[in-house]
C-alpha positions as CSV (number, residue, x, y, z in Angstrom):
1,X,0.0,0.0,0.0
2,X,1.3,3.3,-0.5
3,X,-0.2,6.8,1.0
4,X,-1.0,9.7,-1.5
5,X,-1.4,13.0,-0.3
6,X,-3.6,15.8,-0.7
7,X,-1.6,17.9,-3.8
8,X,-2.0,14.3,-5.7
9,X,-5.7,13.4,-5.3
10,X,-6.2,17.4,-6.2
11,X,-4.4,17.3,-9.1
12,X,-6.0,14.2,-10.2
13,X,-9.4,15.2,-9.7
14,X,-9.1,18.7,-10.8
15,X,-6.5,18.4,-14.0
16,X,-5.5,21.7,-14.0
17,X,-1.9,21.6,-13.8
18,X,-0.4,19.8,-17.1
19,X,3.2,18.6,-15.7
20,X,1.6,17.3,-12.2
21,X,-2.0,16.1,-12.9
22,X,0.0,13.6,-15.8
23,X,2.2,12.6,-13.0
24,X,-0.8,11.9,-10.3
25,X,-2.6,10.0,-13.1
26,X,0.9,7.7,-14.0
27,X,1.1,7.3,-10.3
28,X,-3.1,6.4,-9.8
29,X,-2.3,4.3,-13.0
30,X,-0.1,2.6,-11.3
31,X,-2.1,1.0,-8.8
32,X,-3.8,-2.0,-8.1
33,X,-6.4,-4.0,-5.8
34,X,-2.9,-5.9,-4.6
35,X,-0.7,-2.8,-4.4
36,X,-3.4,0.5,-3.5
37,X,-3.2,3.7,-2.7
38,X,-4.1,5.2,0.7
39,X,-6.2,8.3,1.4
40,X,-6.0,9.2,5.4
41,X,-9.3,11.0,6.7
42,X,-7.0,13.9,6.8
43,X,-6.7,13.8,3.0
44,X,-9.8,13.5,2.8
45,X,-11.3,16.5,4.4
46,X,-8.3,18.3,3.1
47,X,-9.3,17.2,-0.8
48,X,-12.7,18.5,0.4
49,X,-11.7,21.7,1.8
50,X,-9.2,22.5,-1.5
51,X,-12.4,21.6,-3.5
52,X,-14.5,24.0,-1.6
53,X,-12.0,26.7,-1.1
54,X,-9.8,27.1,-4.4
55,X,-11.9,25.3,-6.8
56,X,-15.1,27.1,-5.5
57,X,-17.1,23.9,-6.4
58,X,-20.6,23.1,-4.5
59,X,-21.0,20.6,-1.2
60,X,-22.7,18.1,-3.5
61,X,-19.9,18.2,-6.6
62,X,-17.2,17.9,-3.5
63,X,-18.8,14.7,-2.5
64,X,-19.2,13.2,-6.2
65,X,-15.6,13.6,-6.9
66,X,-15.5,11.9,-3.3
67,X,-17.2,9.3,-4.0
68,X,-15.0,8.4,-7.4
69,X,-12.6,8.2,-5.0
70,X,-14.4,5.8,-3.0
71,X,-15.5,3.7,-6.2
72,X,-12.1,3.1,-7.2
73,X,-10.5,-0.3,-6.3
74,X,-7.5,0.9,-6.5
75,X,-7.8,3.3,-3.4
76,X,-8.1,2.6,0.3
77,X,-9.8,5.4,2.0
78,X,-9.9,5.2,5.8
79,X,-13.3,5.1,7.6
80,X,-14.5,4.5,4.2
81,X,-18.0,4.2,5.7
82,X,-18.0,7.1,7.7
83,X,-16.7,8.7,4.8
84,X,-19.9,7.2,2.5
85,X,-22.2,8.3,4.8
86,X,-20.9,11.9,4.4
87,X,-21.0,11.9,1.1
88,X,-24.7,11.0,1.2
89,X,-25.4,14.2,3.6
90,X,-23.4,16.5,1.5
91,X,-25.0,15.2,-1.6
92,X,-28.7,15.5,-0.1
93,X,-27.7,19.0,1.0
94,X,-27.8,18.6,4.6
95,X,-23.8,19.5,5.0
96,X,-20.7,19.7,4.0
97,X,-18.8,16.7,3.6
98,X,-16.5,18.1,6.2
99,X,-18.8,18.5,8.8
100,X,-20.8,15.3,8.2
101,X,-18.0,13.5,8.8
102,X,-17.0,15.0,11.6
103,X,-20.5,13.9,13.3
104,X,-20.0,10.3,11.5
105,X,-16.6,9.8,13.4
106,X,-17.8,10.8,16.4
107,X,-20.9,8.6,16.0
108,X,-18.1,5.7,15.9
109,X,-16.5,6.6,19.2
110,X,-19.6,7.1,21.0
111,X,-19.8,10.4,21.0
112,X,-23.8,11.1,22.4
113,X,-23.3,14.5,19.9
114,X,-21.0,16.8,18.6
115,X,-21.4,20.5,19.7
116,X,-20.9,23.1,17.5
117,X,-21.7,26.6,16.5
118,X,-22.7,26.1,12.7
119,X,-26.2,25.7,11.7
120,X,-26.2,23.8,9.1
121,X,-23.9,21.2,10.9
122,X,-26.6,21.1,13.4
123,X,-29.2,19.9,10.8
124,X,-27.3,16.6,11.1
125,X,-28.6,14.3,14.1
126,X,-25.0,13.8,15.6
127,X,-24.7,17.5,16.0
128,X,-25.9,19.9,18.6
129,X,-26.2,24.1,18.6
130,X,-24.0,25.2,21.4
């Protein structure tokens, strides 16, 4: 297995940079059910937020390319149920994928609720308006 991180998924998804984005495609290319790659939770939310932030794209295009992610056999994503079930939240609208998996995990752990101060975070049944 061998870990990717964050400037590789971007330029893989987004394709936008034509020396780099050929490199992370040789490099996803390169991969296979017996030899994957590894996306951490932190890459994850960090793809999201990069999505979100430079690329200006919507909750519910963040959690499609996501879930490509997700689809492929080639790559291991950590919590990769948590990490569904916030892509289904963020695709219905209800949050961003961030923040739905931020409730998910703590769902895991036991967590009664999360507490926060956002809204729309709070339209999520883990969470809880502080």
């Amino acid at each position: 297995m061998i870990g990717l991180d964050t400037n590789i998924i971007v330029r893989y998804l987004a394709q936008d940079d034509p020396v780099q984005s050929r490199k992370a495609d040789a490099c996803i290319g390169q991969l296979s059910e017996t030899r994957p790659g590894f996306l951490s939770l932190v890459v994850v939310a960090e793809t999201a937020w990069v999505l979100k932030s430079v690329y200006r794209l919507s909750d519910a295009a963040i959690a499609m390319a996501v879930e490509r992610l997700l689809q492929a056999s080639e790559l291991v994503v950590q919590n990769e149920q948590q990490v569904f079930y916030a892509i289904a939240m963020a695709k219905q609208g209800e949050a961003s994928l961030a923040d739905a998996l931020i409730g998910a995990l703590g769902s895991q752990v036991g967590c009664d609720h999360t507490l926060t101060f956002d809204r729309k975070a709070a339209r999520l049944p883990e969470f809880e308006l502080l």
